[in-house]
Chimera marker file (.cmm) of the C-alpha trace (Angstrom):
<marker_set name="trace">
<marker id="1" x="7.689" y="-74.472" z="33.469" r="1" g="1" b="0" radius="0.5"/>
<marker id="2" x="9.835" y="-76.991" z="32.620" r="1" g="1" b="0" radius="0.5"/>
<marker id="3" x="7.215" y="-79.572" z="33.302" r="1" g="1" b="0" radius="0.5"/>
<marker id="4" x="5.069" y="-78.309" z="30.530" r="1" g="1" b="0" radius="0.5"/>
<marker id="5" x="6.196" y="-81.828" z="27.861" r="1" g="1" b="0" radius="0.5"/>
<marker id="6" x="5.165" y="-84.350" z="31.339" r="1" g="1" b="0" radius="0.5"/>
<marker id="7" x="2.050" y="-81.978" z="31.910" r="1" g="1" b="0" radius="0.5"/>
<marker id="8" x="0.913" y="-82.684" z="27.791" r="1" g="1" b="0" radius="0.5"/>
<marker id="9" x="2.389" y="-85.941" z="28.356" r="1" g="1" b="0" radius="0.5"/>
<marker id="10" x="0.341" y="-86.977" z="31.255" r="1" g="1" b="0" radius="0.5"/>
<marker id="11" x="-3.159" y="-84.758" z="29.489" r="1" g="1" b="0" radius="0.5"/>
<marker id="12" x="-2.288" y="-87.194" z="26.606" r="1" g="1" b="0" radius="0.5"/>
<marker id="13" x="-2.330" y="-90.309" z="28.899" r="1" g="1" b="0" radius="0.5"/>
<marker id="14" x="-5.707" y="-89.752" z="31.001" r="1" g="1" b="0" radius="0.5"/>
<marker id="15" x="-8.180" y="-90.731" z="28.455" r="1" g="1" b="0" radius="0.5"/>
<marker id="16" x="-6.915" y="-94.297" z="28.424" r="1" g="1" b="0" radius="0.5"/>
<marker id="17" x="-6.380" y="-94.005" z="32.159" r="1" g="1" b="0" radius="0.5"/>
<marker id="18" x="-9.681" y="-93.132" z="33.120" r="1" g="1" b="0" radius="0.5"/>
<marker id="19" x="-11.327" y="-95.719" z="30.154" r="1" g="1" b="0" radius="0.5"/>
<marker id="20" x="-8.922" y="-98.583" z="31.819" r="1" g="1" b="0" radius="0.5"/>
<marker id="21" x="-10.148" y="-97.687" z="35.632" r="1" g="1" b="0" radius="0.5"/>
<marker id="22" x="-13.982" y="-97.467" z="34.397" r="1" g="1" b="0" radius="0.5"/>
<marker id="23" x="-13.736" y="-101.113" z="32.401" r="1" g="1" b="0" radius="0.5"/>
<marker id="24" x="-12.188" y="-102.090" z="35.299" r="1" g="1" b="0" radius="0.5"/>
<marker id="25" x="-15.328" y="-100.975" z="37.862" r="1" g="1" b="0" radius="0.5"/>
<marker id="26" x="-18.047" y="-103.690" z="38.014" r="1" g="1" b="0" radius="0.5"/>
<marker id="27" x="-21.168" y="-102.291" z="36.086" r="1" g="1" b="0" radius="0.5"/>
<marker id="28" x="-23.342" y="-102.471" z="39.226" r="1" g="1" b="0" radius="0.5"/>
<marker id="29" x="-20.933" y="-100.502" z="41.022" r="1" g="1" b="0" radius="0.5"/>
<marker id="30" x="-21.479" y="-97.291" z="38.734" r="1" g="1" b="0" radius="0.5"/>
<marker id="31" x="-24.601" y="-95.932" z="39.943" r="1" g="1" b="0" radius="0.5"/>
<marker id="32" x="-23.621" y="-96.703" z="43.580" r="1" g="1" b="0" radius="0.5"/>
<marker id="33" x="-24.712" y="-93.464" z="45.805" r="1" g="1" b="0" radius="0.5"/>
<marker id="34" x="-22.690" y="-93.690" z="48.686" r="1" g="1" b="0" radius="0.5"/>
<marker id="35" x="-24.241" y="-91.522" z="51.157" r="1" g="1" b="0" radius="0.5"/>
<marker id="36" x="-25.426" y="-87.779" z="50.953" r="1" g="1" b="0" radius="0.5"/>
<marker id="37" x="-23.619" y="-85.660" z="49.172" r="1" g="1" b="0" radius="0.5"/>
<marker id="38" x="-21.529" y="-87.930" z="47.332" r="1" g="1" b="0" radius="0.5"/>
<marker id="39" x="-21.325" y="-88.384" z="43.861" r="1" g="1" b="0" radius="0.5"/>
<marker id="40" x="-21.792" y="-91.810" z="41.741" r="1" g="1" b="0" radius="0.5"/>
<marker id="41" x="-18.892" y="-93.143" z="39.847" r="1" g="1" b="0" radius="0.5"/>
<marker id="42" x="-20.728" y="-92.485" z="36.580" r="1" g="1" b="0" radius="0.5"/>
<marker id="43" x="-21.575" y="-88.582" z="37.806" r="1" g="1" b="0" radius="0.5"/>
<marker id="44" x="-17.736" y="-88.235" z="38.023" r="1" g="1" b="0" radius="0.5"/>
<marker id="45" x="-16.761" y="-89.587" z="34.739" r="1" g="1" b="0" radius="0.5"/>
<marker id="46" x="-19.942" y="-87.743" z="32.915" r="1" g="1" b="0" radius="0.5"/>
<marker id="47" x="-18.547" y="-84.446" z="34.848" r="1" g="1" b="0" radius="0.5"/>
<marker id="48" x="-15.021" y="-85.357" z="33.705" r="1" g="1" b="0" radius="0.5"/>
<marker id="49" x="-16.558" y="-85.410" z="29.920" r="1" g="1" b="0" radius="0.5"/>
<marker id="50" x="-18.777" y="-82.522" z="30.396" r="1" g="1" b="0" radius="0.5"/>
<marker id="51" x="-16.606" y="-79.837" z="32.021" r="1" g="1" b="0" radius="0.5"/>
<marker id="52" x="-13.955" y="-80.372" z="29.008" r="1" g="1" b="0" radius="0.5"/>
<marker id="53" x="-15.670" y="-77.832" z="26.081" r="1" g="1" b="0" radius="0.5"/>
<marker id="54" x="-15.436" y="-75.594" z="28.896" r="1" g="1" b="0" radius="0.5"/>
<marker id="55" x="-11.490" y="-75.866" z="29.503" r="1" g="1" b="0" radius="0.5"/>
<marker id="56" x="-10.837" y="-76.177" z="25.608" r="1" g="1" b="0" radius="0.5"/>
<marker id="57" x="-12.514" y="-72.485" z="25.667" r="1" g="1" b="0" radius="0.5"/>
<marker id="58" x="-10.423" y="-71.321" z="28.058" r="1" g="1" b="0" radius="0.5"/>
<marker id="59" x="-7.448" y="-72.567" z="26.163" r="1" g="1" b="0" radius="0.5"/>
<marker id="60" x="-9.193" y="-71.228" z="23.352" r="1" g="1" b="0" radius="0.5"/>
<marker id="61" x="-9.728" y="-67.865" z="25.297" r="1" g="1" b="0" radius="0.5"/>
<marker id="62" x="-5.831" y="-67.318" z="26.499" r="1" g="1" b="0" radius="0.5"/>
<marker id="63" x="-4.576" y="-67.947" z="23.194" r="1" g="1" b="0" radius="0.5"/>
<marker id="64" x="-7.044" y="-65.130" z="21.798" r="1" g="1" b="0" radius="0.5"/>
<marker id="65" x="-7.356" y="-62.491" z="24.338" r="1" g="1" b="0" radius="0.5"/>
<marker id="66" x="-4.918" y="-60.480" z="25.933" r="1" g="1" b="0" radius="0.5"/>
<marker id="67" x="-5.748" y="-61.168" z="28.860" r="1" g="1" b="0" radius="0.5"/>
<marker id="68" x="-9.104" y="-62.762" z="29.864" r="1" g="1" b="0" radius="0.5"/>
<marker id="69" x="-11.338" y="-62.886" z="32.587" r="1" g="1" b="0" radius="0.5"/>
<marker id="70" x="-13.001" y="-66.065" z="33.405" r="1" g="1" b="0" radius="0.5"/>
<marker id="71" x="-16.290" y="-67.102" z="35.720" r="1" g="1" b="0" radius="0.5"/>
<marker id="72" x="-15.833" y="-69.513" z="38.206" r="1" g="1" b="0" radius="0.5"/>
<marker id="73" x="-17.899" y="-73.415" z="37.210" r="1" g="1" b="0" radius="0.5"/>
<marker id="74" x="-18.812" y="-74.344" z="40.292" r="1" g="1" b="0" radius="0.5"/>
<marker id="75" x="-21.413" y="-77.589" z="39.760" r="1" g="1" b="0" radius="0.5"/>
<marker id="76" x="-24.562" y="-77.980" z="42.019" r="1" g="1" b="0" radius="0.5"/>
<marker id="77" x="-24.476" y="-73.898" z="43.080" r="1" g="1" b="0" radius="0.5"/>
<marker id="78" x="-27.168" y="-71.691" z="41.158" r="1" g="1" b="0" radius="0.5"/>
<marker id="79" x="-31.093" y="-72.032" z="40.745" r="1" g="1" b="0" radius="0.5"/>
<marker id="80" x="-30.641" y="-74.231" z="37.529" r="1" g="1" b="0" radius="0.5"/>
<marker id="81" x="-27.532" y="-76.557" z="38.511" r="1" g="1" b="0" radius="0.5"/>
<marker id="82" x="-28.095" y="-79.933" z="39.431" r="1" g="1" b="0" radius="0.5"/>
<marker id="83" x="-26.444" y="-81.109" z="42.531" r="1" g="1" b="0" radius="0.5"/>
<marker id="84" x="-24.958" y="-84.192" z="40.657" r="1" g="1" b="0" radius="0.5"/>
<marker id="85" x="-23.838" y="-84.046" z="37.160" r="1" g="1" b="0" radius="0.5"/>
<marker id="86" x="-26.367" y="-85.521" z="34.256" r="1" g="1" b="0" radius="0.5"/>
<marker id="87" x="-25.873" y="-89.665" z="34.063" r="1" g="1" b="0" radius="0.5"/>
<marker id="88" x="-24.133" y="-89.694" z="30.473" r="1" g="1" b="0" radius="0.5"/>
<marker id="89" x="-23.782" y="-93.351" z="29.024" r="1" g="1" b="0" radius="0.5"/>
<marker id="90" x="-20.248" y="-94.240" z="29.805" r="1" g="1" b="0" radius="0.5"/>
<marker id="91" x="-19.242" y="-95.046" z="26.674" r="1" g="1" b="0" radius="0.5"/>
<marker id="92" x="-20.553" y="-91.990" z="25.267" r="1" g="1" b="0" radius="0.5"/>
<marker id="93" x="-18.797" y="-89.988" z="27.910" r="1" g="1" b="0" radius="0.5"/>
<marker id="94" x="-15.382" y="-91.040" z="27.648" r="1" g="1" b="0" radius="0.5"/>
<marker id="95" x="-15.487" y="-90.720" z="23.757" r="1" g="1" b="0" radius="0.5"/>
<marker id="96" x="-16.335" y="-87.205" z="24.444" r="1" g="1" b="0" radius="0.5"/>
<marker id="97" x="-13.629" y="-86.594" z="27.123" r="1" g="1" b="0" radius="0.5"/>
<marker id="98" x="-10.932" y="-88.786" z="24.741" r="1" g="1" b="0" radius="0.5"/>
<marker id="99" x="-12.453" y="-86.439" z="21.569" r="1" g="1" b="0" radius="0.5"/>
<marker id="100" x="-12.193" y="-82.764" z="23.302" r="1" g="1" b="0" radius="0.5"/>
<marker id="101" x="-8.688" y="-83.634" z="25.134" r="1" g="1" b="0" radius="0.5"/>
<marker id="102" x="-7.200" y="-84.470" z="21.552" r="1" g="1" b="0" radius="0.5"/>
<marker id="103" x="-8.734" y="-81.274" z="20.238" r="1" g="1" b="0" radius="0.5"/>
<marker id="104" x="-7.017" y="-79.176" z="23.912" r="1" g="1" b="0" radius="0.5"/>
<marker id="105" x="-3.603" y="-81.151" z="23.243" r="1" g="1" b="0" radius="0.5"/>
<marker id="106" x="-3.368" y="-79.561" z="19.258" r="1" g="1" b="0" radius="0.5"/>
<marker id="107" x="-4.082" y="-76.518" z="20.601" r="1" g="1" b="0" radius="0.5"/>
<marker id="108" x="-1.029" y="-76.549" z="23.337" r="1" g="1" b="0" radius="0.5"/>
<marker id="109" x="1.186" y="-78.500" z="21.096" r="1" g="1" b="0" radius="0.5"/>
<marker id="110" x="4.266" y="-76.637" z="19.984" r="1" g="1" b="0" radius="0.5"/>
<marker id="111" x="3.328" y="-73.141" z="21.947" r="1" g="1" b="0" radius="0.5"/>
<marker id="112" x="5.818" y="-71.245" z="22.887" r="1" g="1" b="0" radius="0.5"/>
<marker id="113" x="7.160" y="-70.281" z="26.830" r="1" g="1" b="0" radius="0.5"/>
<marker id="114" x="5.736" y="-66.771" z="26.051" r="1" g="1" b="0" radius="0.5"/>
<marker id="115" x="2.149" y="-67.819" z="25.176" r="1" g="1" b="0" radius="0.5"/>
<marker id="116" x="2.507" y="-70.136" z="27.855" r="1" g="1" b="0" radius="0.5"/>
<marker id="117" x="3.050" y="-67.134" z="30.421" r="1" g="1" b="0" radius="0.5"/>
<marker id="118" x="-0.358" y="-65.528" z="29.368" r="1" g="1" b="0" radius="0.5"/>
<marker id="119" x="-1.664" y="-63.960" z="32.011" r="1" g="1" b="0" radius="0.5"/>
<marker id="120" x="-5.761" y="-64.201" z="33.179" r="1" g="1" b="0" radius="0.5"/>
<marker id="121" x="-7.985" y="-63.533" z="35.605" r="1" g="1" b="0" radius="0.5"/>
<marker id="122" x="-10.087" y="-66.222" z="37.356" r="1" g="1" b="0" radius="0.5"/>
<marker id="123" x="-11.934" y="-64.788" z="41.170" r="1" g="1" b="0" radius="0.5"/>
<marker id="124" x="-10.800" y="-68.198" z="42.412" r="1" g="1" b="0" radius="0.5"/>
<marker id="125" x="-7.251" y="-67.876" z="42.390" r="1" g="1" b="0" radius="0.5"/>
<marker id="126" x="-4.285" y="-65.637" z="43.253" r="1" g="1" b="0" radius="0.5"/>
<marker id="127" x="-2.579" y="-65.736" z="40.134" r="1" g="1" b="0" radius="0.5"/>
<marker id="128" x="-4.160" y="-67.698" z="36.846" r="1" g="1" b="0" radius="0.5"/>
<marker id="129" x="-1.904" y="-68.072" z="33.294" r="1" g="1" b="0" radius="0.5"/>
<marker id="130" x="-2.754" y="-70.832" z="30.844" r="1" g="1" b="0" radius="0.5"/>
<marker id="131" x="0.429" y="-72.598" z="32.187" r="1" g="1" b="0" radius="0.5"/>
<marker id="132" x="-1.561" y="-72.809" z="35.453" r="1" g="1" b="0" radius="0.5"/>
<marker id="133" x="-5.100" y="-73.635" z="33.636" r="1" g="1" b="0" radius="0.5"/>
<marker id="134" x="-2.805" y="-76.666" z="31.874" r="1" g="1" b="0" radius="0.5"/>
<marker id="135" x="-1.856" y="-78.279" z="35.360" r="1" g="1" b="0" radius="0.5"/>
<marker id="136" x="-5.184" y="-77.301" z="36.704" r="1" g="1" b="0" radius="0.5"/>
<marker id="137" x="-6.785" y="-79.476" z="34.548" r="1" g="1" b="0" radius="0.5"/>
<marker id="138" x="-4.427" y="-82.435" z="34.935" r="1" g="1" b="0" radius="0.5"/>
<marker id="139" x="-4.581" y="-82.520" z="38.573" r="1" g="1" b="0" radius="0.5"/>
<marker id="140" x="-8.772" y="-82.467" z="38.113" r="1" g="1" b="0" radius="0.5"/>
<marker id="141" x="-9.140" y="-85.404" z="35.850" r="1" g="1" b="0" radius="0.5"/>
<marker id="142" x="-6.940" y="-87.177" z="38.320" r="1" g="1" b="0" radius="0.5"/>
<marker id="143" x="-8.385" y="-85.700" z="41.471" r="1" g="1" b="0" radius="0.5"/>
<marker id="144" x="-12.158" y="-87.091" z="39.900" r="1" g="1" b="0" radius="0.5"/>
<marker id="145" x="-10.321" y="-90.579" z="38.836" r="1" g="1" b="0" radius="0.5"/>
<marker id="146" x="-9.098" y="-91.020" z="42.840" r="1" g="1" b="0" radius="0.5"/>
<marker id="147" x="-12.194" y="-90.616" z="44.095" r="1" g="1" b="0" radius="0.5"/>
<marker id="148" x="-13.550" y="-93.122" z="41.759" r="1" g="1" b="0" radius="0.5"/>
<marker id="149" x="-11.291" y="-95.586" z="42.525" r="1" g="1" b="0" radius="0.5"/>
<marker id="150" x="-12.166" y="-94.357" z="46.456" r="1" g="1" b="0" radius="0.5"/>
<marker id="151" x="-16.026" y="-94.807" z="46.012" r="1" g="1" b="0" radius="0.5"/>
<marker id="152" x="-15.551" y="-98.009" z="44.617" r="1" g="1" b="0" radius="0.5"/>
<marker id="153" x="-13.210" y="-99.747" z="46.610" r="1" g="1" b="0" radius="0.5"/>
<marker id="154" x="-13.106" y="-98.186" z="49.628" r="1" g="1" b="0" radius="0.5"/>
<marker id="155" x="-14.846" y="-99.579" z="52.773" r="1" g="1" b="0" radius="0.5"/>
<marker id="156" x="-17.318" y="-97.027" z="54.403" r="1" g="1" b="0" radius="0.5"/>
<marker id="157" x="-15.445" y="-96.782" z="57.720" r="1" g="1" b="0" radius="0.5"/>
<marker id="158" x="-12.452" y="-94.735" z="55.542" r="1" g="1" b="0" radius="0.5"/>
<marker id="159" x="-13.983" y="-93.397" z="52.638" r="1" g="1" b="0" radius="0.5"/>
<marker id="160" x="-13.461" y="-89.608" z="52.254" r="1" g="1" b="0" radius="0.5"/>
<marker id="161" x="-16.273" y="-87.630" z="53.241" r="1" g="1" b="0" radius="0.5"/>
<marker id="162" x="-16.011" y="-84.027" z="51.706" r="1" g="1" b="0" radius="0.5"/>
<marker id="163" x="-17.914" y="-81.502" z="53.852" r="1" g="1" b="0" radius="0.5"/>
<link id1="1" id2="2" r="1" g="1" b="0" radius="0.2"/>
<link id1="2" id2="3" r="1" g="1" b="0" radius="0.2"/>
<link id1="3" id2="4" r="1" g="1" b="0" radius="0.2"/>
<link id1="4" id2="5" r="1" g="1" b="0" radius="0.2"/>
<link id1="5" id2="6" r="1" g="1" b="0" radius="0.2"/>
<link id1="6" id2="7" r="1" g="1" b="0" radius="0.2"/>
<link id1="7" id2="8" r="1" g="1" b="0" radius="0.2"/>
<link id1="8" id2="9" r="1" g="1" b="0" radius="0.2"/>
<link id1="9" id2="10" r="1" g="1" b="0" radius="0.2"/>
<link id1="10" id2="11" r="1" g="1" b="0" radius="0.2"/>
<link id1="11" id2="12" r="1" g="1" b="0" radius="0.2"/>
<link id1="12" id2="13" r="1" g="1" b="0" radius="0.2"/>
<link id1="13" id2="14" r="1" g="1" b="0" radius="0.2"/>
<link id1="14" id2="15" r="1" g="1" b="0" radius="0.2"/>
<link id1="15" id2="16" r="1" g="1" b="0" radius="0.2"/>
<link id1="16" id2="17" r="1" g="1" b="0" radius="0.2"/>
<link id1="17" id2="18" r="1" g="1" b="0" radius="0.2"/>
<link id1="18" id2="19" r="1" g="1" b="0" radius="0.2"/>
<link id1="19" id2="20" r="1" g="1" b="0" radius="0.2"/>
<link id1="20" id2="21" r="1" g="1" b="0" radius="0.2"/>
<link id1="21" id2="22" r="1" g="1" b="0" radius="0.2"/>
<link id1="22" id2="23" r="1" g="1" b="0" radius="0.2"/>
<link id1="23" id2="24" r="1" g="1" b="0" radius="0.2"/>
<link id1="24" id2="25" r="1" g="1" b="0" radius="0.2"/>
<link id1="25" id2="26" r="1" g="1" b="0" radius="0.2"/>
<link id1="26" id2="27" r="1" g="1" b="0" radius="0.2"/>
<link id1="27" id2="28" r="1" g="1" b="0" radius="0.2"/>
<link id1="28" id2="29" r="1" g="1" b="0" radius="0.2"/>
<link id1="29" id2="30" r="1" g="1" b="0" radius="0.2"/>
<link id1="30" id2="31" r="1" g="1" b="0" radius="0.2"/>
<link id1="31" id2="32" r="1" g="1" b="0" radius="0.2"/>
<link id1="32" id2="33" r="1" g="1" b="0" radius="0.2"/>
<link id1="33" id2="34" r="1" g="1" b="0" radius="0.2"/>
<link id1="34" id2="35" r="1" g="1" b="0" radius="0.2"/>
<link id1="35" id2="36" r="1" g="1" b="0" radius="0.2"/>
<link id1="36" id2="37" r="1" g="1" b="0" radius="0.2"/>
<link id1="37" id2="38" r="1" g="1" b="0" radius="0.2"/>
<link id1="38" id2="39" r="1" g="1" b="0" radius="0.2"/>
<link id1="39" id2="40" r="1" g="1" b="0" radius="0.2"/>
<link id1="40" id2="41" r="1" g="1" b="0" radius="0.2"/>
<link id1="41" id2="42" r="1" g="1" b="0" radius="0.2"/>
<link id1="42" id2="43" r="1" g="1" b="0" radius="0.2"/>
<link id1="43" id2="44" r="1" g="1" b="0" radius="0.2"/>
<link id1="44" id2="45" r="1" g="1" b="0" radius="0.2"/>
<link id1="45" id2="46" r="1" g="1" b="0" radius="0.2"/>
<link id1="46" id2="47" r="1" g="1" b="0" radius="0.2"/>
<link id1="47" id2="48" r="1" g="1" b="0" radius="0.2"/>
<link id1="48" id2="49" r="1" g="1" b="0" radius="0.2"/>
<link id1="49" id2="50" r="1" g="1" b="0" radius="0.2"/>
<link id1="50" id2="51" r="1" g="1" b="0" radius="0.2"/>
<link id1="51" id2="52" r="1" g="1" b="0" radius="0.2"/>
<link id1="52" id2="53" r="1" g="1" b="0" radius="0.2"/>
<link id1="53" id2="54" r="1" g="1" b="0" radius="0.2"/>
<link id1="54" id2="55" r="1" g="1" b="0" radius="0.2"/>
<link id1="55" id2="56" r="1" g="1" b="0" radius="0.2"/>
<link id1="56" id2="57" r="1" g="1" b="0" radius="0.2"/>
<link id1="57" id2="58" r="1" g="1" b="0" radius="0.2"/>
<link id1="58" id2="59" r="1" g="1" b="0" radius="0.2"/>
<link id1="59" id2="60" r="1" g="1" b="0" radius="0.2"/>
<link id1="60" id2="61" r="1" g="1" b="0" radius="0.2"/>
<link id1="61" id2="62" r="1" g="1" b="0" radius="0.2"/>
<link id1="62" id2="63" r="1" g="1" b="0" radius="0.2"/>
<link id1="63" id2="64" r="1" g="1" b="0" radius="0.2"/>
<link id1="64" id2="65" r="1" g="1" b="0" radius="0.2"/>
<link id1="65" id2="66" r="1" g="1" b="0" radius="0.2"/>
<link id1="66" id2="67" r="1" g="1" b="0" radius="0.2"/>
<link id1="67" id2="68" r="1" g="1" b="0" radius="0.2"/>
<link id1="68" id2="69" r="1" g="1" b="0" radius="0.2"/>
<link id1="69" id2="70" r="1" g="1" b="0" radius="0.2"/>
<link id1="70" id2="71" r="1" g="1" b="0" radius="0.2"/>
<link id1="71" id2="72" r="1" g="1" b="0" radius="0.2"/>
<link id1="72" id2="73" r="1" g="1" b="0" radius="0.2"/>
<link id1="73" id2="74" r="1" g="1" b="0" radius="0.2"/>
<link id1="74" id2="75" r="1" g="1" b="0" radius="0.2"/>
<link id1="75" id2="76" r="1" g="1" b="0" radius="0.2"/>
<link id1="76" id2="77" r="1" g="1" b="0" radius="0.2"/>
<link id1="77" id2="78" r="1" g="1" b="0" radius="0.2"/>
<link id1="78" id2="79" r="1" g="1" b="0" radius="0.2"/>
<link id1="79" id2="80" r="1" g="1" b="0" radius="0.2"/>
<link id1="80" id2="81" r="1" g="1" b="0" radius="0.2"/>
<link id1="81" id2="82" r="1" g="1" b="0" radius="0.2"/>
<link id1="82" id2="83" r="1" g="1" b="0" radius="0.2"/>
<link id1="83" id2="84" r="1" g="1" b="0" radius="0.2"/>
<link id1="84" id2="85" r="1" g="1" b="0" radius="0.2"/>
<link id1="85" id2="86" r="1" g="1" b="0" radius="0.2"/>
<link id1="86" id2="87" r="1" g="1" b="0" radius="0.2"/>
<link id1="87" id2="88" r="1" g="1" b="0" radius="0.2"/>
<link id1="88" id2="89" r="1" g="1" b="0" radius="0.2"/>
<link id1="89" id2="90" r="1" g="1" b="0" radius="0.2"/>
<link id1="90" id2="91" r="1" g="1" b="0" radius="0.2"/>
<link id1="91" id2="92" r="1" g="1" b="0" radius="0.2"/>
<link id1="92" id2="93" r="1" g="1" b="0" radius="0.2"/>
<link id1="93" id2="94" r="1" g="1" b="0" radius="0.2"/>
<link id1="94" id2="95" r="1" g="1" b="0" radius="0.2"/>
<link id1="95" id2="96" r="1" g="1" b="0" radius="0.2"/>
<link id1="96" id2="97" r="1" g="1" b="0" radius="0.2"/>
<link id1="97" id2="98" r="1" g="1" b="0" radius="0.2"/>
<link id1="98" id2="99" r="1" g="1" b="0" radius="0.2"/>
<link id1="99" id2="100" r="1" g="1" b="0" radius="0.2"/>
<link id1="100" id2="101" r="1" g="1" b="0" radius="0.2"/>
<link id1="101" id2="102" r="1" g="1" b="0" radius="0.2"/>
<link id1="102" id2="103" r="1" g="1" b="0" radius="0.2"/>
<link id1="103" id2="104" r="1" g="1" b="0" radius="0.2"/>
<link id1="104" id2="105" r="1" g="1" b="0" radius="0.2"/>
<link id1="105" id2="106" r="1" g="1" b="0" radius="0.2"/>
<link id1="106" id2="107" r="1" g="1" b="0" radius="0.2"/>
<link id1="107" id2="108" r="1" g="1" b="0" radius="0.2"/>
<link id1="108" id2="109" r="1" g="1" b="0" radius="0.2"/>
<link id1="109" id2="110" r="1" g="1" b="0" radius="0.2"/>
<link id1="110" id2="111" r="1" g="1" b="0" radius="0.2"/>
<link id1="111" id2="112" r="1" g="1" b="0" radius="0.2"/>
<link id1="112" id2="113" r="1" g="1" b="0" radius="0.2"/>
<link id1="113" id2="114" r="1" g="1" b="0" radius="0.2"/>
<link id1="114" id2="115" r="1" g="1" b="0" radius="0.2"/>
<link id1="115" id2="116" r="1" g="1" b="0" radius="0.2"/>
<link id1="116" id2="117" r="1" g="1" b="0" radius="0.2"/>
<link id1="117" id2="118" r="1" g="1" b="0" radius="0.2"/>
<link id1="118" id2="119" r="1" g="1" b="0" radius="0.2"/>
<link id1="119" id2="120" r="1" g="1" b="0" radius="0.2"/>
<link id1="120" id2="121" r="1" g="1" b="0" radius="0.2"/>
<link id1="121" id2="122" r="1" g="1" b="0" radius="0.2"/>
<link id1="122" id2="123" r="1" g="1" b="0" radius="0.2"/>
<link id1="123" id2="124" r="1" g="1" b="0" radius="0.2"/>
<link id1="124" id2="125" r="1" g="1" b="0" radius="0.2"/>
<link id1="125" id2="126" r="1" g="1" b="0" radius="0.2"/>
<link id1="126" id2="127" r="1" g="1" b="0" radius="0.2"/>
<link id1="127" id2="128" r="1" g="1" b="0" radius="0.2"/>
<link id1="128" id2="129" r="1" g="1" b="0" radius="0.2"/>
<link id1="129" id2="130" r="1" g="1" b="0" radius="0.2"/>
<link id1="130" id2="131" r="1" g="1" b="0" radius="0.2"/>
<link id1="131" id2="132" r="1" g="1" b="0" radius="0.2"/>
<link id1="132" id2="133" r="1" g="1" b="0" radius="0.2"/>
<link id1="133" id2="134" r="1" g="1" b="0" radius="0.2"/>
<link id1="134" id2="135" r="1" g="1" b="0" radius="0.2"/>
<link id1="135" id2="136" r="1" g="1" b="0" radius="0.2"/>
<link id1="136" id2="137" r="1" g="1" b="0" radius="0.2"/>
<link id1="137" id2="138" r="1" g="1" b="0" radius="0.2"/>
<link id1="138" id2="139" r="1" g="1" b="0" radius="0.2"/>
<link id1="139" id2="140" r="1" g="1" b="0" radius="0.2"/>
<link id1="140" id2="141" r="1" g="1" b="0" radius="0.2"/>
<link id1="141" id2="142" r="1" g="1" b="0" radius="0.2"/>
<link id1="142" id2="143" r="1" g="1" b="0" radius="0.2"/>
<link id1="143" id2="144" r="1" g="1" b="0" radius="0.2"/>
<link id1="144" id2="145" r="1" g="1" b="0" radius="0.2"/>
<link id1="145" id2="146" r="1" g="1" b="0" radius="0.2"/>
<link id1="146" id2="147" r="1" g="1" b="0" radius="0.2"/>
<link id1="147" id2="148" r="1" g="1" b="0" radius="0.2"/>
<link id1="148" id2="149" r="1" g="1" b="0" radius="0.2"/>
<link id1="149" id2="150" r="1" g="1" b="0" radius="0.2"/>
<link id1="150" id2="151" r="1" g="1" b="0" radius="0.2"/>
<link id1="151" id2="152" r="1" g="1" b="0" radius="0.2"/>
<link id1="152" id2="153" r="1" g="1" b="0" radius="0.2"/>
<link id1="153" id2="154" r="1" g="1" b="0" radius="0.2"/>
<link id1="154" id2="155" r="1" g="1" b="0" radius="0.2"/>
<link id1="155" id2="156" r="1" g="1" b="0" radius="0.2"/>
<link id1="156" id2="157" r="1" g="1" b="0" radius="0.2"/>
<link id1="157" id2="158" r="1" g="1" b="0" radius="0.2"/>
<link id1="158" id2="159" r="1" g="1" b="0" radius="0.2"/>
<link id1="159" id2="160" r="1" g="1" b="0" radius="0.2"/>
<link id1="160" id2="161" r="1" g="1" b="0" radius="0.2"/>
<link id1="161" id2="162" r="1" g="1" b="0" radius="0.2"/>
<link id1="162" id2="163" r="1" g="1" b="0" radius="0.2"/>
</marker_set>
């Protein structure tokens, strides 16, 4: 864990990481479907914004409860999730993801290695602490921010195709 000052380092960093690499797609490359199954650049980025009220509750929830149990979000699975996220306007969406980060980071800020080892339960994984839930969501934004750059600039012949 003694990573935890790069992992709220690097949390603090991806808002004006992910702004920089979306001012830096061409507009008409945004809503660009690139075959079945895949997402849109803008479905990625409004994801990105969307899923983060959900994280700041689990943040919210291990620094509460003893020892919580969480539900798996898994997008496009159930009778009333879309299989792409809702278009948000960009600008709109990275306020929001830029807006809920700042409120995760003052919640992490200053903790100490004790809270930190709070233990959970998520179905999904082996072993789950808000340590874990911290670099989780770090390795997401940039995971989502890859393929963006990959569904933009990547010809079709050796662009990722996620079965």
């Amino acid at each position: 864990m003694r990573d935890i000052p790069d992992l709220l380092d690097s949390l603090k960093r991806t808002p004006n990481i992910l702004t920089q690499l979306v001012r830096s797609i061409p507009e008409q490359k945004l809503d660009v479907r690139r075959g079945d199954g895949f997402w849109t650049i803008t479905e990625h980025v409004s994801h990105l914004a969307e899923v983060q009220p959900m994280l700041l509750q689990r943040i919210e929830r291990f620094l509460k409860e003893e020892h919580p149990e969480f539900v798996p979000y898994l997008p496009g699975q159930g009778a009333e999730e879309p299989d792409t996220p809702a278009r948000l306007e960009m600008t709109a969406a990275l306020e929001q993801f830029g807006n809920l980060r700042t409120r995760q980071l003052e919640l992490l800020k200053g903790l100490d290695e004790t809270t930190w080892r709070r233990t959970g339960t998520h179905p999904e994984y082996e072993a789950y602490s808000l340590y874990t839930l911290v670099r989780h969501i770090l390795m997401h934004d940039h995971w989502h921010m890859y393929r963006m750059e990959e569904l933009w600039l990547t010809r079709d012949a050796y662009l990722t195709r996620l079965e």
